[in-house]
Each structure stands twice: as structure tokens, then as C-alpha cells.
DRENVO-364870 format. One record per atom (N, C-alpha, C, CB): residue number from 1; x, z, y. Coordinates in nm, 4 decimals, decimal comma, m for minus. Glycine has a CB too. Layout:
REM residues N
+-----+----------+----------+----------+
: seq :        u :        w :        v :
+-----+----------+----------+----------+
: NUM :        X :        Z :        Y :
...
+-----+----------+----------+----------+
This chain:
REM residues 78
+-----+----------+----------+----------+
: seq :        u :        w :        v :
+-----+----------+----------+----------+
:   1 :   4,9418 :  m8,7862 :   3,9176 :
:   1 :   4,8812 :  m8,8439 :   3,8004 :
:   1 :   4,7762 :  m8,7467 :   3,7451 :
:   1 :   4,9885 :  m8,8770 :   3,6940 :
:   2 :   4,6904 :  m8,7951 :   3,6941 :
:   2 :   4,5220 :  m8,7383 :   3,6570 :
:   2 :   4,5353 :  m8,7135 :   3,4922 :
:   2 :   4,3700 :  m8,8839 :   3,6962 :
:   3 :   4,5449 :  m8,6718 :   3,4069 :
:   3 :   4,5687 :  m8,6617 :   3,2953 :
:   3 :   4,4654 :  m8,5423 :   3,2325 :
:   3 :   4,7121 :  m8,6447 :   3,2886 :
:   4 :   4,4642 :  m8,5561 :   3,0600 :
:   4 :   4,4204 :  m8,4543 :   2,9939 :
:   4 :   4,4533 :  m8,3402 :   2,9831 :
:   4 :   4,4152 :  m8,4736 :   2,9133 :
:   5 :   4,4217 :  m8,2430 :   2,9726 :
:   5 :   4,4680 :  m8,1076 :   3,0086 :
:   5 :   4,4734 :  m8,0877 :   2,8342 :
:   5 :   4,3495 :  m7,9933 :   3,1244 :
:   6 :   4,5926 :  m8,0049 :   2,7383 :
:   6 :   4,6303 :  m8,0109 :   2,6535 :
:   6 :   4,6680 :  m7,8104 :   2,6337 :
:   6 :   4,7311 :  m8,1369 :   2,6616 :
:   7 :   4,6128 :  m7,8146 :   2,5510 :
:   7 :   4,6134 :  m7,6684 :   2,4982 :
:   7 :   4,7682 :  m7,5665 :   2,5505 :
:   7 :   4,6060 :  m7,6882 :   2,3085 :
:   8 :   4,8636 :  m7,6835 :   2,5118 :
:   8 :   4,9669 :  m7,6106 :   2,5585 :
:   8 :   5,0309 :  m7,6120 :   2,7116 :
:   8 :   5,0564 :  m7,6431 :   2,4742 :
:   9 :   4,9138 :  m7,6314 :   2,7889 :
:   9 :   4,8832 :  m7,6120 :   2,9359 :
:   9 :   4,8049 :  m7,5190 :   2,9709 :
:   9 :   4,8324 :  m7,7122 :   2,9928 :
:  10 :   4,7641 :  m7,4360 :   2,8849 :
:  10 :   4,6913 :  m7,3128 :   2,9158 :
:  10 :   4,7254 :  m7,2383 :   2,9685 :
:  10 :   4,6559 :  m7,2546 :   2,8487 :
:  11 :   4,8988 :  m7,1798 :   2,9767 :
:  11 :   4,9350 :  m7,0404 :   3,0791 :
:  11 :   4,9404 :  m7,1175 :   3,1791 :
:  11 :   5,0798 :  m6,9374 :   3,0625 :
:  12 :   4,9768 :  m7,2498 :   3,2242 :
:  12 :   5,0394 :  m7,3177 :   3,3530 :
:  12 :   4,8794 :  m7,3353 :   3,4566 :
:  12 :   5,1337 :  m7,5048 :   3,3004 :
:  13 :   4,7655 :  m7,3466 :   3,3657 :
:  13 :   4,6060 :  m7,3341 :   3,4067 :
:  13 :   4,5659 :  m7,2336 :   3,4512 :
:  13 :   4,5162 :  m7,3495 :   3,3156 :
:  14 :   4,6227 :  m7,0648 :   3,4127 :
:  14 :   4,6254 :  m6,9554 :   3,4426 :
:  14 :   4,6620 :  m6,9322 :   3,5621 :
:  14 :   4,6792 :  m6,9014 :   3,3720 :
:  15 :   4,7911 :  m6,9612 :   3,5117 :
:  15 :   4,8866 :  m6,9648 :   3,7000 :
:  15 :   4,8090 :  m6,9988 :   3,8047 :
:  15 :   5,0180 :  m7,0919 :   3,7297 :
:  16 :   4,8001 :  m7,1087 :   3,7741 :
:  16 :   4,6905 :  m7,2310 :   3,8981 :
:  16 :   4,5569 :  m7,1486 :   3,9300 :
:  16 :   4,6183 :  m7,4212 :   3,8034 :
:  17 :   4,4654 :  m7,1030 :   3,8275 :
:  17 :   4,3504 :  m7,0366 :   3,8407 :
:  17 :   4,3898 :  m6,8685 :   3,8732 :
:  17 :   4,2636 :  m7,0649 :   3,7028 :
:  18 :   4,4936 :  m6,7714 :   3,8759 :
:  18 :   4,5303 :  m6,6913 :   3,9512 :
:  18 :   4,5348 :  m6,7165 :   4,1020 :
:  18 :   4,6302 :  m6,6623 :   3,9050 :
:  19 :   4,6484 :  m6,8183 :   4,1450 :
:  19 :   4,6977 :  m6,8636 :   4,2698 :
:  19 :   4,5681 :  m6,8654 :   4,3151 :
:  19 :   4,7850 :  m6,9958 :   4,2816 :
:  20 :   4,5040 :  m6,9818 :   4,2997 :
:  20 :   4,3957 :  m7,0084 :   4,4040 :
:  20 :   4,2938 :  m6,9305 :   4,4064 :
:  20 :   4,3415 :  m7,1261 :   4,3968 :
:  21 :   4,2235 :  m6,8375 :   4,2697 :
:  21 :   4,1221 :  m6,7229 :   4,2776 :
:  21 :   4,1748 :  m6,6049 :   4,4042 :
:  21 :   4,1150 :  m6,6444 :   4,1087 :
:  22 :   4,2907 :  m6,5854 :   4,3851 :
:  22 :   4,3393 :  m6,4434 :   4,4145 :
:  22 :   4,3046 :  m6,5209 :   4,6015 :
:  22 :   4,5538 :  m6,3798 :   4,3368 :
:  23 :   4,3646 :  m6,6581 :   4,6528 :
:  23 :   4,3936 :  m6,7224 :   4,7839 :
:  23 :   4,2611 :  m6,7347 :   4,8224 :
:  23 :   4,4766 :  m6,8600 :   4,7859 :
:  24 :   4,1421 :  m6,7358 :   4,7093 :
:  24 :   4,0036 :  m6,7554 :   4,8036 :
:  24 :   3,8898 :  m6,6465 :   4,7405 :
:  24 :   3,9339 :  m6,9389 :   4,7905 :
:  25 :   3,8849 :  m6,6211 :   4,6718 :
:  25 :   3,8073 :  m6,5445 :   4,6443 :
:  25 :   3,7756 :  m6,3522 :   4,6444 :
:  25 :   3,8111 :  m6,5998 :   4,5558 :
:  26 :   3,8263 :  m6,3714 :   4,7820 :
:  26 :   3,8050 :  m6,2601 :   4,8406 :
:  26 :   3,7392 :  m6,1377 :   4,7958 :
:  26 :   3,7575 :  m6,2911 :   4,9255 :
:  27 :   3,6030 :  m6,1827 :   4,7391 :
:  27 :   3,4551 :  m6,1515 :   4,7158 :
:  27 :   3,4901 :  m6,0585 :   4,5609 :
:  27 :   3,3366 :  m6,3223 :   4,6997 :
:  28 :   3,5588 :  m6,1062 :   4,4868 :
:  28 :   3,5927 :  m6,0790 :   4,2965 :
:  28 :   3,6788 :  m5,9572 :   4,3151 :
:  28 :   3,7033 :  m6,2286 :   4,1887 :
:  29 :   3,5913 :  m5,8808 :   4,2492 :
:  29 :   3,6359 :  m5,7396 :   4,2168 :
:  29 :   3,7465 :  m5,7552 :   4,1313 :
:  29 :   3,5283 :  m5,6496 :   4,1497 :
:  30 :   3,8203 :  m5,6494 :   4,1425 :
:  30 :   3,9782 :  m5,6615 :   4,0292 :
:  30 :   3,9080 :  m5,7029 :   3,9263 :
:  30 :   4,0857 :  m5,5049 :   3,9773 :
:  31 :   3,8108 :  m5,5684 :   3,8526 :
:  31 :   3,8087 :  m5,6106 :   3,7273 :
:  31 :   3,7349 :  m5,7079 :   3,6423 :
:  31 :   3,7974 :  m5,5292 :   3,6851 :
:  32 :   3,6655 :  m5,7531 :   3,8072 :
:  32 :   3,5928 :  m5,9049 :   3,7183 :
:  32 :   3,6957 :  m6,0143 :   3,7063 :
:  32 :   3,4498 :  m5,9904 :   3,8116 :
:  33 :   3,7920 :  m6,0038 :   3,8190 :
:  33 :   3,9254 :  m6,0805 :   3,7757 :
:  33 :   4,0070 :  m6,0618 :   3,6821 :
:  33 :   4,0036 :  m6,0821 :   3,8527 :
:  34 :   3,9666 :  m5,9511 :   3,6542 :
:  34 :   4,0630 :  m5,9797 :   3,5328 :
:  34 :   3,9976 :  m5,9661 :   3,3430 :
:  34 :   4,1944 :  m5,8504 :   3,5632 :
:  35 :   3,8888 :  m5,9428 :   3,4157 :
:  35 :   3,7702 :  m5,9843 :   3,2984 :
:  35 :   3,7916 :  m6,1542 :   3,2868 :
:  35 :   3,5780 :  m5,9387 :   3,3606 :
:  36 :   3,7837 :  m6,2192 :   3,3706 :
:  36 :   3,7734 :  m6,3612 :   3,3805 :
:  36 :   3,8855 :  m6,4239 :   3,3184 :
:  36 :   3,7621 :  m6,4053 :   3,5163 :
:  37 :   4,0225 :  m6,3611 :   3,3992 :
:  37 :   4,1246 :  m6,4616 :   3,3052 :
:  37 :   4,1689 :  m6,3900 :   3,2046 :
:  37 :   4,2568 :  m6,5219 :   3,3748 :
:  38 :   4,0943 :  m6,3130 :   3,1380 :
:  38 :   4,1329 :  m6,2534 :   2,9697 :
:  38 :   4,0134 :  m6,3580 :   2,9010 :
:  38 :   4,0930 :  m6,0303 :   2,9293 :
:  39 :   3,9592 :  m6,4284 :   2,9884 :
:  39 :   3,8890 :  m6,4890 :   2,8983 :
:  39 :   3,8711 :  m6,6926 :   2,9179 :
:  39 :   3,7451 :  m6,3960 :   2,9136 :
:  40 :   4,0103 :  m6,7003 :   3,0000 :
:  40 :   4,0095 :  m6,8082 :   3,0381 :
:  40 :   4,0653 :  m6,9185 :   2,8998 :
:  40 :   4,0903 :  m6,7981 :   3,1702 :
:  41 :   4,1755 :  m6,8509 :   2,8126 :
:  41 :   4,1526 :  m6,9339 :   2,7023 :
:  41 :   4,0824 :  m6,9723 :   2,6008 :
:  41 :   4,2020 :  m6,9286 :   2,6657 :
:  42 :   3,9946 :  m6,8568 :   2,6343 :
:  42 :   3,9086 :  m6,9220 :   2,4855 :
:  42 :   3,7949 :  m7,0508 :   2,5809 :
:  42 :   3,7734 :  m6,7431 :   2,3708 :
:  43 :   3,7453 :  m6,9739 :   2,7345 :
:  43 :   3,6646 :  m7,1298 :   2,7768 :
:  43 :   3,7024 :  m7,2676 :   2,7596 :
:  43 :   3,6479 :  m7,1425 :   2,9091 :
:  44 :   3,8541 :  m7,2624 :   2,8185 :
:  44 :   3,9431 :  m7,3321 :   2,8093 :
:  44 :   3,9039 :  m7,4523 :   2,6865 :
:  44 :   4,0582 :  m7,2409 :   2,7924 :
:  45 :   3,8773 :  m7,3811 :   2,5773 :
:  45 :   3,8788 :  m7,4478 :   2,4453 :
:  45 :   3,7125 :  m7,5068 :   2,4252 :
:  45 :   3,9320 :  m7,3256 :   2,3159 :
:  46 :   3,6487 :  m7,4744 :   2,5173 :
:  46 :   3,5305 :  m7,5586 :   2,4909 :
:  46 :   3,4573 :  m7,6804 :   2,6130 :
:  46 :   3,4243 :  m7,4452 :   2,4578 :
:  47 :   3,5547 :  m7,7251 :   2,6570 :
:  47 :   3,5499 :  m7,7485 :   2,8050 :
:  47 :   3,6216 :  m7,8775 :   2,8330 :
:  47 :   3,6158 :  m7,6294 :   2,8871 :
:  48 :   3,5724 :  m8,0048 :   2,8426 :
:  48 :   3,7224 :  m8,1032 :   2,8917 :
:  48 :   3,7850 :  m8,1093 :   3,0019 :
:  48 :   3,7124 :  m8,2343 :   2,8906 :
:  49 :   3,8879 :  m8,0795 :   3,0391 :
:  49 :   3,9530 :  m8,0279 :   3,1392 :
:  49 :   4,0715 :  m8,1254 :   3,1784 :
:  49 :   3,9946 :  m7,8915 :   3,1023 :
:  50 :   4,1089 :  m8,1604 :   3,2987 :
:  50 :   4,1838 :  m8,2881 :   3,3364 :
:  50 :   4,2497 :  m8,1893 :   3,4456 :
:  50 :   4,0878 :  m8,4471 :   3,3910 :
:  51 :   4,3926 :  m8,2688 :   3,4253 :
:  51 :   4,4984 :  m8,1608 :   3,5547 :
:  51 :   4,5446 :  m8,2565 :   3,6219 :
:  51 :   4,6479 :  m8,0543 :   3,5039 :
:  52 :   4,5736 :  m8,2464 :   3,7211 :
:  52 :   4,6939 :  m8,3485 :   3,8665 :
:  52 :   4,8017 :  m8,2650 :   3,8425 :
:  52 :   4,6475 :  m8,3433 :   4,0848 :
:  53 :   4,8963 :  m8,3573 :   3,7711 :
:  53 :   5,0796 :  m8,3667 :   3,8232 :
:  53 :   5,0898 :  m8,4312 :   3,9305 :
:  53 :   5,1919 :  m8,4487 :   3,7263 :
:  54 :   5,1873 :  m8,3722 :   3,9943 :
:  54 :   5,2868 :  m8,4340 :   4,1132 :
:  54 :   5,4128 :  m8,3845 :   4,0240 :
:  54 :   5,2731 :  m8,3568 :   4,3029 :
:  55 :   5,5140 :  m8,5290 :   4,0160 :
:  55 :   5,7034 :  m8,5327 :   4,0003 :
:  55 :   5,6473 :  m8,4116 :   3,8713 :
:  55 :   5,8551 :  m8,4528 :   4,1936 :
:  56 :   5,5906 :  m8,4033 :   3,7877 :
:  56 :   5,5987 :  m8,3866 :   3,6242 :
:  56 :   5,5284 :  m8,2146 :   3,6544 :
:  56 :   5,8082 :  m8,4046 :   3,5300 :
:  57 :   5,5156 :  m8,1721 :   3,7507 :
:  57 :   5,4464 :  m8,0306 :   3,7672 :
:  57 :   5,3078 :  m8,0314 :   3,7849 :
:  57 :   5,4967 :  m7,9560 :   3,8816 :
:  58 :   5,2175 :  m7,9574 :   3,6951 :
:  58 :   5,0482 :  m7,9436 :   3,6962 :
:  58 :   5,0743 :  m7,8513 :   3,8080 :
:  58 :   4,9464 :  m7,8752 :   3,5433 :
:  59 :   4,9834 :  m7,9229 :   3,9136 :
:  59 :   4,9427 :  m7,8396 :   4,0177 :
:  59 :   4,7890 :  m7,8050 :   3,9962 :
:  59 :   4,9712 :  m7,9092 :   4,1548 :
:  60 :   4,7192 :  m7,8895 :   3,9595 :
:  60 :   4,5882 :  m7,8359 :   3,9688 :
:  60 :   4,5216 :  m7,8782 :   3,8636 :
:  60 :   4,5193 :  m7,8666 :   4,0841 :
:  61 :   4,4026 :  m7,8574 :   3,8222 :
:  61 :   4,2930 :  m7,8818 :   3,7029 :
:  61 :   4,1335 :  m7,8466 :   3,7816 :
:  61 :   4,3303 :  m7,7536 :   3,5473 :
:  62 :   4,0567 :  m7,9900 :   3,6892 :
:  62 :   3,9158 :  m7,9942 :   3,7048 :
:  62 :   3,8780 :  m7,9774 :   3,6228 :
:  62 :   3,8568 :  m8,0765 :   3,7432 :
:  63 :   3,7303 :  m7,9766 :   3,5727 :
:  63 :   3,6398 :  m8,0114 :   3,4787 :
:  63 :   3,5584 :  m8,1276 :   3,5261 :
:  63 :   3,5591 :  m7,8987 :   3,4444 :
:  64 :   3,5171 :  m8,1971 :   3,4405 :
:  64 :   3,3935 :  m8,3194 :   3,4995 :
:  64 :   3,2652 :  m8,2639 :   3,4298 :
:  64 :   3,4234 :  m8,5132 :   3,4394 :
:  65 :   3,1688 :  m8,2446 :   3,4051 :
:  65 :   3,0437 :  m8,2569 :   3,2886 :
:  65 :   2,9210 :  m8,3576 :   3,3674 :
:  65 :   2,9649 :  m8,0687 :   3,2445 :
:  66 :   2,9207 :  m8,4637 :   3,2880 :
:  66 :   2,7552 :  m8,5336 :   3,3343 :
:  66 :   2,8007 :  m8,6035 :   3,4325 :
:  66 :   2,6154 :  m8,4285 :   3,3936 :
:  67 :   2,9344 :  m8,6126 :   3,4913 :
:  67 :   2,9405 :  m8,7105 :   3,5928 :
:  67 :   2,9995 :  m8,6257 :   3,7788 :
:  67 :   2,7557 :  m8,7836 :   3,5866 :
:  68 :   2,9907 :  m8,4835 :   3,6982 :
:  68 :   2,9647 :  m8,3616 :   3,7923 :
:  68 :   3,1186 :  m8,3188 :   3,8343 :
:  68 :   2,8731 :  m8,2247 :   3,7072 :
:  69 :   3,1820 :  m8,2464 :   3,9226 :
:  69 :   3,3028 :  m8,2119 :   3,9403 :
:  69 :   3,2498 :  m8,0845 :   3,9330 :
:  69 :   3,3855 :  m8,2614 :   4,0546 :
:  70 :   3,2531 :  m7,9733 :   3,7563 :
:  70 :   3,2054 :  m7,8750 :   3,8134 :
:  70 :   3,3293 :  m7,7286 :   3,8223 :
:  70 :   3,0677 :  m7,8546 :   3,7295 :
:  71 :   3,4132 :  m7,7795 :   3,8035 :
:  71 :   3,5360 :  m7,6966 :   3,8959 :
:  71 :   3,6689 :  m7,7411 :   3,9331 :
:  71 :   3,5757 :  m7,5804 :   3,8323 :
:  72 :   3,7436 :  m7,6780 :   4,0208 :
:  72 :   3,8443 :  m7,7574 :   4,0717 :
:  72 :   3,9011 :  m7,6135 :   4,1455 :
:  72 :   3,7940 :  m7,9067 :   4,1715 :
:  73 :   4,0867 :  m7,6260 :   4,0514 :
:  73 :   4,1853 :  m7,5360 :   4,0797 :
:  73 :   4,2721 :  m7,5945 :   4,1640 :
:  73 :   4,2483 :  m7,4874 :   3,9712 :
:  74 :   4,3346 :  m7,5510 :   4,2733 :
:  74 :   4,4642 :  m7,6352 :   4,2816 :
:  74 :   4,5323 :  m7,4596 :   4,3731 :
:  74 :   4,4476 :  m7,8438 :   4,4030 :
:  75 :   4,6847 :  m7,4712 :   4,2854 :
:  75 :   4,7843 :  m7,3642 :   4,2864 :
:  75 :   4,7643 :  m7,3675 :   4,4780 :
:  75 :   4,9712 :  m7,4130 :   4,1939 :
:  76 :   4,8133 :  m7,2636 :   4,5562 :
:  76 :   4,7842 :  m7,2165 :   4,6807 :
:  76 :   4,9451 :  m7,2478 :   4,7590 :
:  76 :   4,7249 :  m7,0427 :   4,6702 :
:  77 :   5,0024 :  m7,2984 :   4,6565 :
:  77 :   5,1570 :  m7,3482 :   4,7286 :
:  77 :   5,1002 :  m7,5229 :   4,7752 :
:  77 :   5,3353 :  m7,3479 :   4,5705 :
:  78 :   4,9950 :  m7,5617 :   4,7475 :
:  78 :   4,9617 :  m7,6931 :   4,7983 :
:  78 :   4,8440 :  m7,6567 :   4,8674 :
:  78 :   4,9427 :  m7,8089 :   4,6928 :
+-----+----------+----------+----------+
């Protein structure tokens, strides 16, 4: 299920955006990683953001803007 992503889904967005940064992004220096998710809640908050449950667990989160898919998490256990 495709749903709104809700403020108090923010650490479970973390998780997801750890898993899969750390599984592909080879390239990201520690401390830009961790520049990035010290600053993932406040983006978080300006951003409409939609997550996929599977059986009641957020596995992953997008953004749309303009019609655009302009990011897409999904945890590295899927």
C-alpha cells in the first residue's frame, strides 16, 4: 500500500534511507553521510513524501514533485 508519509515515520525513513545509502552508495564519504542524515528531518518537513507498506511495515519512501519521481528509498532487506 502507497500512502502518506507522516511525521511520526521519520526514524523508520532514516532506517530505510541508511539501509539503502550505506547498500549503494559507495561513492559518500562518512561524513557527508552523516552530514546528510543529521539533516534528514528537517528536509523531511518540507517535502511530500509517500512510503510503500507491505503486511503494515514501511519498506520504502518516494517523493513526487511536478509529476517527477525525484527520489526513491527502499530498505536493502527487499
Amino acid at each position: 500500500m502507497i500512502r502518506k508519509i507522516k511525521v511520526t515515520d521519520y526514524p523508520r525513513l532514516i532506517e530505510i534511507w541508511e539501509s539503502a545509502v550505506l547498500s549503494t552508495h559507495d561513492f559518500l564519504k562518512e561524513e557527508d553521510f552523516l552530514y546528510y542524515k543529521e539533516q534528514l528531518p528537517v528536509y523531511f518537513q518540507y517535502v511530500a513524501l509517500f512510503g510503500f507498506e507491505q503486511e503494515g511495515i514501511l519498506i520504502g519512501f518516494m517523493r513526487i514533485a511536478e509529476g517527477n519521481l525525484e527520489m526513491l528509498f527502499i530498505t536493502n532487506n527487499y
